[in-house]
C-alpha positions, 0 to 999 in steps of 0.5 A, a space after each residue: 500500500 502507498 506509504 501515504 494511504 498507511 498514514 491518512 489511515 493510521 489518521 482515521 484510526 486516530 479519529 475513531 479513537 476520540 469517538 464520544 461513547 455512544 454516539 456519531 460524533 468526536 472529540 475535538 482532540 484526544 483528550 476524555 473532557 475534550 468538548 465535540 461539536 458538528 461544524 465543518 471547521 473542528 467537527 463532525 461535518 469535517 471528519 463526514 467529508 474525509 469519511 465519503 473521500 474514504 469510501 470513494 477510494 475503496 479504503 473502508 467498507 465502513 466508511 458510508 455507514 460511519 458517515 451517514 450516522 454522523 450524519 443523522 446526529 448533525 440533522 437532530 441538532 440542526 433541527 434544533 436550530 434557528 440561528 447560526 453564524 454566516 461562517 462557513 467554518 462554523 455556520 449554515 453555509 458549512 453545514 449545509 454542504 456537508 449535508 448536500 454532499 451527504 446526500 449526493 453520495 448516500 442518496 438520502 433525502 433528509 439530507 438533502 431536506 437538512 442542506 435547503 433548511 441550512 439555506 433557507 435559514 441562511 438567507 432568512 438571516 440575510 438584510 437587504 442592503 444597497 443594491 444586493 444582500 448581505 449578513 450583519 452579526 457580531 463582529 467576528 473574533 471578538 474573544 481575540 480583539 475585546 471588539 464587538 458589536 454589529 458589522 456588515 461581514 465581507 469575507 469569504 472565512 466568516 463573512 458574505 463572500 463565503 456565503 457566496 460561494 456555498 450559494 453557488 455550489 448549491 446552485 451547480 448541485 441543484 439544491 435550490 431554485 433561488 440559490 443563483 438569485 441569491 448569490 447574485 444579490 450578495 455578489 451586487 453588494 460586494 461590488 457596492 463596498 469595494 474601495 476602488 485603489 489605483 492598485 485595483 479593488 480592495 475589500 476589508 473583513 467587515 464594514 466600519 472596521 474597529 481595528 487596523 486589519 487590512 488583509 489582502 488574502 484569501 481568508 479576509 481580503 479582497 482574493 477571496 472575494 474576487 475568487 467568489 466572483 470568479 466562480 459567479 462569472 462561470 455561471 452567469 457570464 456577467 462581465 462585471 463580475 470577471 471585470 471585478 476579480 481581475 482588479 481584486 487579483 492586481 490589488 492583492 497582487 500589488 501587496 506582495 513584495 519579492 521573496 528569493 531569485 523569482 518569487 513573491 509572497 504576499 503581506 498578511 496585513 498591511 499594518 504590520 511594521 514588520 511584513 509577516 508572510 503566511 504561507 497556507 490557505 488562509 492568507 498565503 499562497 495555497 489561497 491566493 493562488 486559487 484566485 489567479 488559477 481561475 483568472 487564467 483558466 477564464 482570460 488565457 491571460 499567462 501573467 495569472 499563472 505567472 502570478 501564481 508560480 511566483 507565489 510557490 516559489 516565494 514559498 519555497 524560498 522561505 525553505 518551506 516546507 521544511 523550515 517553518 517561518 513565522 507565517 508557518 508555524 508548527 501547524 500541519 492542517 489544512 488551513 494553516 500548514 503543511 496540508 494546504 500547501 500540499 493540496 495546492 501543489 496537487 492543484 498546480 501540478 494538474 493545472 500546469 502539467 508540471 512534476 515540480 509540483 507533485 515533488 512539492 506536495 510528496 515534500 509537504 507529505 514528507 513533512 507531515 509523516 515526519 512530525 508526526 506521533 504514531 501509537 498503537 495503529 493511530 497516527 495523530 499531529 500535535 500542533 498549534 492552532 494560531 500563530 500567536 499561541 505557538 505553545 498551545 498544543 493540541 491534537 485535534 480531530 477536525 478538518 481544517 486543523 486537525 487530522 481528519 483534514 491531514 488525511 484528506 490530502 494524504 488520501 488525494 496524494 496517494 490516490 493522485 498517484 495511483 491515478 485514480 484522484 479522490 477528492 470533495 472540493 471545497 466550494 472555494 476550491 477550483 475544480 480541476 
């Protein structure tokens, strides 16, 4: 067997491990009074996307069955609710494709039913605003910064943008006759609040923004907004939206600053009197990057994908992923670490054709088999989770910083290699 087939299982038994007793559902990390949760971020719904990876593979018989009990729990809990956050970390629209993609692969309809409930509440919680839609909530990350309050959120992490995308893979996916038309809305609103630069299109996390945070990325910035309205030009055909996406890639693209012999890295924020230079999904290369992928697919216009293999060999300058910088901490997972880099690598390589990528993801693998702990068959990573807290450690479960997220790109590794890839793509994730 493929050496990172063994460990992406090793990393399930990991997971099955932390199984709260008696019920469908995980332990956060691998501690007996570790809280557990359902959301696509840190919880079940997460650990359901490996699990229907693992059965399209043919890696465990189990896996469907595992998945839909999840599955069940997450629809009793959400029936439960009526309000949740925009966050498609953490929210309905997290909640609502894991449950549509559920019901894609199981064919069951009270997922299916549970997916259009997410959607519909997600909208009810919507205001129209200016020419579009838009979702007004507690100012995000407030237990971080002491500032709360009601804010207008923009990005694609927490905020509109996110939404946006979810609302068109809901559309692609057939799940709602209206889920075209609302994106559509939050699209026109987003244009609204763009702040025009002579770089470009910038957008900020959040409207009336309470402290200095421009981050011109993916997770908070303008690159996952024009990403958003990449995605709604392949649907719609909206110049505008093409036209806007191009002017969000120059501006993001006009904050990075030169990295070794022929890269670029963009800055984590502008404010910082030092530039710090993340180098995962969120706010580095393996996010930015997705953006000016498409930009390429859509414009034949080569400078993208100049652009983007600049962003990679910024990367590799830094010694990643080897050495870890001060934007790539000791963090494995697949919003900050070694994962997400790897995935886009596999991304790379199939877009360009080129091995140097491939190399780059079986480097990032390398790094994470190597740091990582293995007990009696189950593999776990101990990691920090924020950069600030290096110290913080823990050994979680989830997809986005734990090992469920680690083993999916294992899995697409090996089954890339194998020639027969599986992989559920995100929605902020280009198909190849």
């Amino acid at each position: 067997m493929n050496r990172h087939m063994t460990t992406a299982l090793q990393a399930v038994n990991f997971i099955r491990a932390q199984k709260v007793e008696g019920r469908a559902k995980w332990r956060r990390w691998d501690d007996e009074g570790a809280i557990a949760d359902y959301s696509l971020y840190h919880g079940s719904s997460g650990v359901i996307l490996l699990l229907l990876e693992l059965h399209a593979a043919g890696q465990d018989d189990g896996a469907l069955a595992e998945a839909v009990a999840a599955g069940e729990e997450v629809v009793e809990y959400l029936a439960r609710k009526e309000s949740l956050s925009v966050s498609m970390s953490t929210g309905w629209p997290g909640y609502a494709f894991a449950m549509g993609e559920l019901a894609r692969v199981s064919g069951r309809e009270d997922f299916r039913a549970c997916a259009v409930r997410c959607l519909d509440k997600l909208h009810a919680q919507s205001t129209p605003v200016g020419a579009g839609i838009g979702w007004i909530e507690t100012a995000p990350f407030a237990d971080i910064t002491g500032f709360s309050g009601q804010r207008e959120i923009y990005d694609q992490s927490v905020g509109a943008a996110g939404a946006g995308l979810l609302l068109v893979y809901a559309h692609r996916q057939g799940l709602h006759p209206q889920a075209l038309a609302w994106a559509t809305a939050v699209a026109e609103r987003l244009l609204e609040v763009a702040e025009p630069d002579p770089d470009g299109l910038r957008w900020r996390l959040m409207n009336d923004m309470p402290f200095p945070f421009t981050a011109p990325n993916f997770a908070h910035g303008g690159a996952g907004v024009g990403y958003f309205l990449t995605q709604l030009f392949r649907e719609t055909g909206d110049a505008r939206y093409l036209d806007a996406a191009r002017e969000a890639a120059r501006y993001t693209m006009s904050r990075a600053k030169p990295m070794g012999e022929h890269g670029k890295l963009v800055v984590h924020t502008e404010e910082a009197r030092r530039p710090i230079f993340y180098l995962g999904a969120c706010h580095g290369p393996a996010g930015t990057g997705r953006l000016l992928l498409e930009l390429h697919a859509l414009t034949g216009e080569d400078h993208w994908l100049a652009e983007a293999k600049a962003l990679v060999e910024g990367l590799i300058a830094t010694g990643a992923p080897r050495a870890r910088s001060t934007g790539y901490w000791n963090n494995f997972g697949q919003c900050c670490g070694d994962a997400g880099v790897g995935e886009f690598a596999l991304l790379m390589a199939a877009r360009t054709g080129d091995d140097y990528y491939h190399e780059l993801a079986q480097a990032c693998a390398g790094v994470i088999e190597d740091v990582s702990e293995l007990t009696d068959g189950a593999r776990r990573w101990v990691q920090a989770e924020h950069r600030e807290r290096p110290d913080f450690l823990q050994a979680q479960t989830g997809y986005m910083q734990g090992a469920a997220g680690i083993a999916s790109f294992l899995l697409h590794l090996a089954t890339t290699e194998a020639g027969a890839p599986v992989k559920i793509a995100m929605p902020d994730w280009p198909v190849v």
